[in-house]
Backbone bond lengths (Angstrom), bond angles and torsions (degrees), N, CA, C in turn:
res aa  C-N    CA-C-N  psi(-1)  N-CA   C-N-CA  omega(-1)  CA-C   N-CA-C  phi
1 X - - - 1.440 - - 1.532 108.87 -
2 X 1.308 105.96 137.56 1.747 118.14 -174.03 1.359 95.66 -87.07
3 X 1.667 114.88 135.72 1.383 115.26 -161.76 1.677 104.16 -143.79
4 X 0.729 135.48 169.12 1.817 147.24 -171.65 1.643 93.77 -115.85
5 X 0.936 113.20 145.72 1.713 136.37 -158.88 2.091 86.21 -59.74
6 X 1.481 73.48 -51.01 2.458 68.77 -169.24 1.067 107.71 -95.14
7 X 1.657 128.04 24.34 1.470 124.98 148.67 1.555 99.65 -79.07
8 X 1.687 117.16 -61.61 1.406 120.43 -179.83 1.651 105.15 -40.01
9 X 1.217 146.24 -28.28 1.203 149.92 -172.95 1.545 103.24 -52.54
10 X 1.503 89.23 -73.02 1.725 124.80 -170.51 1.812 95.62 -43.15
11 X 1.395 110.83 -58.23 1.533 109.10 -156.17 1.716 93.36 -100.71
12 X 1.047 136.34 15.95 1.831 117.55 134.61 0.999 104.43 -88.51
13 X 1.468 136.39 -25.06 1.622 125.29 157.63 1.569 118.94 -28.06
14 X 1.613 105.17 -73.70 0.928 134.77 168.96 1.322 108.56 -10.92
15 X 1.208 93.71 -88.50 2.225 132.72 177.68 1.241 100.89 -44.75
16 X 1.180 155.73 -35.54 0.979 164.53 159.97 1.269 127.71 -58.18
17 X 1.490 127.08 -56.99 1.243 127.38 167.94 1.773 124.74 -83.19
18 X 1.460 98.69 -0.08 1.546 126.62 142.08 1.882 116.99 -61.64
19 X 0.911 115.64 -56.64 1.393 115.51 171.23 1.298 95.21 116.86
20 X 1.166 128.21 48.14 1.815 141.29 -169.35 1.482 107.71 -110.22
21 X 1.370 142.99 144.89 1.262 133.69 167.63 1.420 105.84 -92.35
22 X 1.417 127.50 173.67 1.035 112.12 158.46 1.784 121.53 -143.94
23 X 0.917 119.04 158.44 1.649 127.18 -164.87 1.710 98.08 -117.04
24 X 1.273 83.63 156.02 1.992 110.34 -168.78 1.471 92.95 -117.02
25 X 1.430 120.98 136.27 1.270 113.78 141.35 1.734 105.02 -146.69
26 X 1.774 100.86 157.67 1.353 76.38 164.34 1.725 94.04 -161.40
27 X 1.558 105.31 -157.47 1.436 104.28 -160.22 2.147 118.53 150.45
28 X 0.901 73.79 169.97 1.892 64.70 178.04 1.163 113.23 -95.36
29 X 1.737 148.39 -59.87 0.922 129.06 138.34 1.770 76.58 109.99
30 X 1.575 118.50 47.73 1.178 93.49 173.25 1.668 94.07 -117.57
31 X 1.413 124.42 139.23 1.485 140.26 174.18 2.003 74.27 94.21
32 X 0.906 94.63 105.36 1.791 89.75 166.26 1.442 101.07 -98.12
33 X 1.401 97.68 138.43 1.464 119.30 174.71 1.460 124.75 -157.76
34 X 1.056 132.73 172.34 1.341 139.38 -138.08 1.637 108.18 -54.38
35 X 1.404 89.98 -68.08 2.158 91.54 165.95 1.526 125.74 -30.98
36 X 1.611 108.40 -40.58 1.152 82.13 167.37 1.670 123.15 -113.53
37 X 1.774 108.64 29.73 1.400 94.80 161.07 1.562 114.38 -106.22
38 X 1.518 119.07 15.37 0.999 127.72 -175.25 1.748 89.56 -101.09
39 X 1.545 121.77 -44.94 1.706 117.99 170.24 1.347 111.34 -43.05
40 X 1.585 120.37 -49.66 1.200 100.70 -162.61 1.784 113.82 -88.68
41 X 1.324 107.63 -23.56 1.585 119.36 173.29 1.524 87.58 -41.46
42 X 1.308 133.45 -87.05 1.227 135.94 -176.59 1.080 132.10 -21.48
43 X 1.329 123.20 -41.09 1.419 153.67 175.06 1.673 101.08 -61.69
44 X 1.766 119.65 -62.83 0.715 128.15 177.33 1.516 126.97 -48.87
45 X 1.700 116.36 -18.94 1.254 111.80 -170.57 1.212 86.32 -112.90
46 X 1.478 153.60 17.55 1.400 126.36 145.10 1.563 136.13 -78.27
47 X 1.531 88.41 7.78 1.737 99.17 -175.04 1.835 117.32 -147.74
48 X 1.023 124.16 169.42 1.590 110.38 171.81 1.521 95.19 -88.66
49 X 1.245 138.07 7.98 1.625 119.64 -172.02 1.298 89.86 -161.25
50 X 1.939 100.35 139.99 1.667 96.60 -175.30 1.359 103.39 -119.61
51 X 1.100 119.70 127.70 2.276 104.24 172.54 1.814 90.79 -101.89
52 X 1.341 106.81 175.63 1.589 125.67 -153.16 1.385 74.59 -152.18
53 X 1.679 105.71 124.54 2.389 95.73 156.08 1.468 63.23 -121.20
54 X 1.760 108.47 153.58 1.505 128.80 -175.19 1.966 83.16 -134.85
55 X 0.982 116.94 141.16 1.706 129.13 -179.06 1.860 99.85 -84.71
56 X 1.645 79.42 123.74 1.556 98.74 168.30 1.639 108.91 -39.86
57 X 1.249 131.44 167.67 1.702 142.77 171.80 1.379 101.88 -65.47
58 X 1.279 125.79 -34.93 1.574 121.58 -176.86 2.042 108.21 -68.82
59 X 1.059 79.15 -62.82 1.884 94.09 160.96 1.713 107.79 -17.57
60 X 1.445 63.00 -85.76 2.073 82.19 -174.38 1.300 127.83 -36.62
61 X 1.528 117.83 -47.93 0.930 128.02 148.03 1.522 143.05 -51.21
62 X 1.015 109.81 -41.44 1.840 112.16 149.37 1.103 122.28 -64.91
63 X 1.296 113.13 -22.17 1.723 98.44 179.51 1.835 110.73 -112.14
64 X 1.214 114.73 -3.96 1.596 115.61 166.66 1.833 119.15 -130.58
65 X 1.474 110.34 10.39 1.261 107.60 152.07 1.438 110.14 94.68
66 X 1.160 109.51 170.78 1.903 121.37 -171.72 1.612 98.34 -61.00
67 X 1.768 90.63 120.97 1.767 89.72 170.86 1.571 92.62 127.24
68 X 1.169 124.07 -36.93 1.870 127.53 -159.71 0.835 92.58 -97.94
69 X 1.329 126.54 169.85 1.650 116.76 -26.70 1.879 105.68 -64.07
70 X 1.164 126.83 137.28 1.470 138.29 133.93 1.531 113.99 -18.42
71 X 1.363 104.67 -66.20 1.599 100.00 -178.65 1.243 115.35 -121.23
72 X 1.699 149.70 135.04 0.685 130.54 143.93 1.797 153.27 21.99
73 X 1.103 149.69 131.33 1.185 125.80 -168.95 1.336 114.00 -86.05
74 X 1.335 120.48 -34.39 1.485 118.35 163.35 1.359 121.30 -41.54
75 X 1.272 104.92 -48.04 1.570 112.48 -166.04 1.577 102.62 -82.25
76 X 1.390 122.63 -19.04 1.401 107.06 -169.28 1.922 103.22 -88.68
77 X 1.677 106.24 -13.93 1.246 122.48 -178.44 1.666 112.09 -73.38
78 X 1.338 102.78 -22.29 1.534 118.77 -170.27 1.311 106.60 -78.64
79 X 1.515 106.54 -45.60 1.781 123.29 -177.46 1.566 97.91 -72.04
80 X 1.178 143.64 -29.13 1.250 128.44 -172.95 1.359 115.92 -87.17
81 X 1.475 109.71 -44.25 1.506 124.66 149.25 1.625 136.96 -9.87
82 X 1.659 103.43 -41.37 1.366 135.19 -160.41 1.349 95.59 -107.94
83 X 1.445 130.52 -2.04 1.545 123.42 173.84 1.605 117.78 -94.00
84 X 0.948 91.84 132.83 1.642 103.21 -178.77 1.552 117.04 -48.17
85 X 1.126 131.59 127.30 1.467 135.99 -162.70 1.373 99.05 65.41
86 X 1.143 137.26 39.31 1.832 118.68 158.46 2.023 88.88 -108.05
87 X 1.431 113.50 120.59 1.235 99.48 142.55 1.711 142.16 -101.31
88 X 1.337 102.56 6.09 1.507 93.72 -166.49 1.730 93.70 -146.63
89 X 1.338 152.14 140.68 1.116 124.85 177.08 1.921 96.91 -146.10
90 X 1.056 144.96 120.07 1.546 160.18 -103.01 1.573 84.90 -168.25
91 X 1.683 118.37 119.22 1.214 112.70 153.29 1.823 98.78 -89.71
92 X 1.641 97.45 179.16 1.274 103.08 -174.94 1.875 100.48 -169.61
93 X 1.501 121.94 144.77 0.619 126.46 -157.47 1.550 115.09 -121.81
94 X 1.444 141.59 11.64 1.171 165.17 -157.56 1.609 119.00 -116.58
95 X 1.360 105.55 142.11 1.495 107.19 -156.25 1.180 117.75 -55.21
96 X 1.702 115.77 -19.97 1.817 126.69 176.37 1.408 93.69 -148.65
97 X 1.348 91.58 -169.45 1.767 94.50 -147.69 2.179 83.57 -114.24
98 X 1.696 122.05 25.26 1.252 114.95 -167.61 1.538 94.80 -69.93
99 X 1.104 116.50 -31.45 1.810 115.57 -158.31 1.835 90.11 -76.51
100 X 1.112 116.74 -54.49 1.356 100.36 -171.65 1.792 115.09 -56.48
101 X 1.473 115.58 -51.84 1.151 137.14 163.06 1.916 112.48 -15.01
102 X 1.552 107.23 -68.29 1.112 127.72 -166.74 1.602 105.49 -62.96
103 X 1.471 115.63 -27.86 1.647 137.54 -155.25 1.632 100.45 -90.65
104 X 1.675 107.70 -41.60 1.587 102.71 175.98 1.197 115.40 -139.36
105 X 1.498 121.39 24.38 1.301 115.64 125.79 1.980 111.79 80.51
106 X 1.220 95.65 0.37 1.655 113.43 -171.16 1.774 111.37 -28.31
107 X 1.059 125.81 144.22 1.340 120.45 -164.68 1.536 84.52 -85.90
108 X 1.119 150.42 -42.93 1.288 135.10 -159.05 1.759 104.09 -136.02
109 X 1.634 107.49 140.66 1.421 96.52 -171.82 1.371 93.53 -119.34
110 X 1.131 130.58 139.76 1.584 125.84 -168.42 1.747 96.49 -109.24
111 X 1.353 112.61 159.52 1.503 123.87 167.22 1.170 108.65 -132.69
112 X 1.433 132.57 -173.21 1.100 140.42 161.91 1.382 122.42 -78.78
113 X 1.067 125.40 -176.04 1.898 134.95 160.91 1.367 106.92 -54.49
114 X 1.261 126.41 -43.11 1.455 119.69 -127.20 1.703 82.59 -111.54
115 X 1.416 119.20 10.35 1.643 124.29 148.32 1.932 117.15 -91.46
116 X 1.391 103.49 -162.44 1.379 122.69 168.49 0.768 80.20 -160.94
117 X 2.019 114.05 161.10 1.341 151.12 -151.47 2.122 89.48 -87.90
118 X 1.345 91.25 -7.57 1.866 103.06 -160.74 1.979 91.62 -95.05
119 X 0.952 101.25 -24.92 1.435 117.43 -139.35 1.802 101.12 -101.79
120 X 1.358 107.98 -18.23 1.872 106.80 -163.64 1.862 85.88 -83.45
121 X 1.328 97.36 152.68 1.429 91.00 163.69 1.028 139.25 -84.99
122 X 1.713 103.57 -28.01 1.444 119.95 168.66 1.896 121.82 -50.74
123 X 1.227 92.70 -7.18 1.512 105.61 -143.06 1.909 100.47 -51.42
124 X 1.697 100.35 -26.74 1.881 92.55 -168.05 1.417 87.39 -90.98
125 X 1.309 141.71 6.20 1.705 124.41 176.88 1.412 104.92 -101.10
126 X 1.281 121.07 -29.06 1.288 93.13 156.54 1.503 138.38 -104.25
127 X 1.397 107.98 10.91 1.499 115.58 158.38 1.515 123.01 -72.74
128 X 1.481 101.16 -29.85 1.647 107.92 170.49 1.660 95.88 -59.84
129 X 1.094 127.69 -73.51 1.478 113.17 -152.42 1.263 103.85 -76.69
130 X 1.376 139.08 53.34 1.256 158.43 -141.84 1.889 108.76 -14.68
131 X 1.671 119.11 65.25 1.437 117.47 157.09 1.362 103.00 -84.81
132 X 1.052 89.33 -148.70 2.130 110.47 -168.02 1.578 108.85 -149.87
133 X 1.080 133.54 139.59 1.371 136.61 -161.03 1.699 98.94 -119.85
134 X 1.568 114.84 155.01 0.973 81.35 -138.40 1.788 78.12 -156.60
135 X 1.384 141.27 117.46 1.379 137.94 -146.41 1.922 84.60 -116.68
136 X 1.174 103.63 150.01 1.614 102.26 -171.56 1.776 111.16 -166.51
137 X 1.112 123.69 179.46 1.390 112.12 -167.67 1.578 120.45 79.83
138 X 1.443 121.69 170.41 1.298 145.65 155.16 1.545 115.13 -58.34
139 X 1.225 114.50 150.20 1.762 123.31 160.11 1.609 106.64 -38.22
140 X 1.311 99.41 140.36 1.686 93.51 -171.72 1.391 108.96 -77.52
141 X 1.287 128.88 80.25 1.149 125.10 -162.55 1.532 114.31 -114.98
142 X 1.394 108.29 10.20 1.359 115.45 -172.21 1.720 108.42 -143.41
143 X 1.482 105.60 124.35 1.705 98.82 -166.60 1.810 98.68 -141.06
144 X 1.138 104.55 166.58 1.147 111.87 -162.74 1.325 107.35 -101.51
145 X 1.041 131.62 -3.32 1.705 154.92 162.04 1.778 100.93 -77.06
146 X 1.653 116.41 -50.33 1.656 104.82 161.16 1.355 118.08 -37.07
147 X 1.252 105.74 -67.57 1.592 110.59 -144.38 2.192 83.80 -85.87
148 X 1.238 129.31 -15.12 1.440 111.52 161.58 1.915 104.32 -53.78
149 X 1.373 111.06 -59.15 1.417 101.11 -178.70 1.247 132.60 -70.94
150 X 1.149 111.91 -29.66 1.703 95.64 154.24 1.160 137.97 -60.77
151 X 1.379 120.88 -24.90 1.454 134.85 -167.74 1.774 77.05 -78.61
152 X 1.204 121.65 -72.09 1.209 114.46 -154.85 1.913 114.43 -71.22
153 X 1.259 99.91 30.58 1.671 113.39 -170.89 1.789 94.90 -121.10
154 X 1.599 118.35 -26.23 1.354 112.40 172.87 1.454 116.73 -76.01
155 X 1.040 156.95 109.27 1.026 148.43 -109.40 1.857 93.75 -163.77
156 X 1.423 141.89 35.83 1.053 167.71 80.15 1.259 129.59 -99.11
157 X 1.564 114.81 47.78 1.667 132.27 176.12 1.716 116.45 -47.97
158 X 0.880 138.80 161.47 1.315 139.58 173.38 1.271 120.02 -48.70
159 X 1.729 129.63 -14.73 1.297 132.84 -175.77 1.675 98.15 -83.89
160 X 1.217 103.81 -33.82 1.839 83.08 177.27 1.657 124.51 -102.81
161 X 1.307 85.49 16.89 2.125 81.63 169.00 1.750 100.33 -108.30
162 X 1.421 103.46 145.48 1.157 114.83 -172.69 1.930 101.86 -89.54
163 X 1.549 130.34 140.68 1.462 117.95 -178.70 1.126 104.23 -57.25
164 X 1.892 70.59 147.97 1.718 94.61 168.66 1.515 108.44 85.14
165 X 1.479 120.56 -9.36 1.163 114.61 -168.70 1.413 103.02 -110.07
166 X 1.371 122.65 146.73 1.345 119.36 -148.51 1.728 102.00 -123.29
167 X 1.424 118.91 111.92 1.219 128.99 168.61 2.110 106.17 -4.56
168 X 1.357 86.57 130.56 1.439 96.93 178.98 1.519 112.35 -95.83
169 X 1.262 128.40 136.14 1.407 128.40 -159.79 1.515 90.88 -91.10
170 X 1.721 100.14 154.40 1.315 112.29 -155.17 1.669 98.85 -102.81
């Protein structure tokens, strides 16, 4: 569920006085693909409740360059939304995810592979409020910068044949 920063407040409240743990993950999540539904599956089993912060379009764009995001931030919030074990998913627009972090306090903050427990940056904000950090997922073997270059390596892709019309032999 797509949520406003002080809805997510309200419902780790919630989750909490339920007797629920809860897990952090986050990321851009733009072209979703397997790495990261295998990140967040992972994510999902370190806690009874999972939040997702996915980076505003401005974000995204500063940190992967002219051309990003692919999709929208709504829409990439919608696709993460729709994964099994995500309950709560918070865009956010800030250079790291410490301000959200510090705000709900998640018992476990998950990262990807392509960190160490040495390596997250967040790693002393949430050790101060005494969570646990928490490395999860597959080998980073799948990126969303791949499958940008391949797509852009097919070079009669499906956008330029009109239906019904059948690839012309070369």
């Amino acid at each position: 569920m797509l949520v406003s920063e002080s809805e997510l407040v309200e419902a780790v409240a919630r989750a909490r006085a339920a007797g629920r743990t809860v897990a952090f993950a986050n990321g851009c999540f733009d072209l979703l693909h397997v790495g990261h539904v295998r990140y967040l599956h992972a994510s999902a089993a370190e806690a009874d409740c999972l939040i997702v912060a996915v980076n505003d379009d401005r974000s995204v764009a500063g940190l992967k360059g002219e051309g990003r995001p692919i999709l929208p931030a709504a829409e990439r919030a919608e696709l993460v939304a729709a994964l099994r074990g995500v309950d709560y998913v918070v865009i956010f627009g800030d250079a790291t995810v410490e301000r959200l972090l510090r705000l709900v306090k998640p018992d476990v903050h998950c990262k990807g592979t392509d960190y160490t427990v040495d390596t997250v940056p967040e790693r002393s904000v949430v050790a101060a409020y005494g969570g646990r950090t928490a490395i999860v997922g597959d080998a980073k073997s799948h990126a969303t910068r791949e499958l940008l270059t391949r797509i852009a390596r097919t070079d009669d892709g499906p956008r330029n044949r009109q239906p019904g019309k059948a690839k012309a032999p070369r």
